[in-house]
N, C-alpha and C positions, 0 to 999 in steps of 0.2 A: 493369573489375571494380567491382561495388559494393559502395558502402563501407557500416558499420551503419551511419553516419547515413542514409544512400540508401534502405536496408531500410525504414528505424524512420519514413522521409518516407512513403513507398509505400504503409505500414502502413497509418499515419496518415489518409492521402488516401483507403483502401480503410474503415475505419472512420468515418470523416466522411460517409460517401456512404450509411450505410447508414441507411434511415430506422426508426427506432424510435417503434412509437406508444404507447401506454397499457397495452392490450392484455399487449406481451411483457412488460411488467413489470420491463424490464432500462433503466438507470441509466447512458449511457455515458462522462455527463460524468468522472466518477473514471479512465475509461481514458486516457478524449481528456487529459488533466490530466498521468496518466504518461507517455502519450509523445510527450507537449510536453517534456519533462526528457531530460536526458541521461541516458543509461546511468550514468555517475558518481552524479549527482543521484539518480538512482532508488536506488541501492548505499545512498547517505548517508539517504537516507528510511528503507528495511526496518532498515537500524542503529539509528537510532531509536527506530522501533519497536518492536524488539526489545529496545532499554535499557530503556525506557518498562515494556513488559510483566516483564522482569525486576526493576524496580522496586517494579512491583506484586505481584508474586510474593512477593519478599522482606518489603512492610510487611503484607501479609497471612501469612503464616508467624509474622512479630515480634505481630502481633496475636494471631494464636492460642495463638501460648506464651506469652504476657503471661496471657491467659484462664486456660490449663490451672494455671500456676504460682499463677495469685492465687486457687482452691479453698484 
């Protein structure tokens, strides 16, 4: 039986192989990067990200009622 790390090598190996010229306009280093990572790793990255974005969400909200209150 294979394992997700088995999956995620096979993946890998089927993405690596495919050749990308100029052309497609497609970027694979960002993929090939994710799954080099573990599924863990990957989990702990989009958390991140997601703080990150709710961070910004919140000082831009704190900036706009700063704005509206100081008319």
């Amino acid at each position: 039986m294979a394992t997700d790390g088995d999956k995620e090598e096979r993946i890998l190996r089927e993405i690596l192989s495919i050749q990308v010229t100029d052309a497609d306009g497609i970027d694979l280093s960002l993929l090939k990067d994710s799954l080099a990572k573990t599924p863990w790793e990957r989990m702990q990255a989009n958390d991140d990200a997601v703080n990150f974005g709710e961070s910004l969400r919140a000082a831009m909200e704190k900036k706009v009622n700063n704005h509206v209150h100081s008319r």
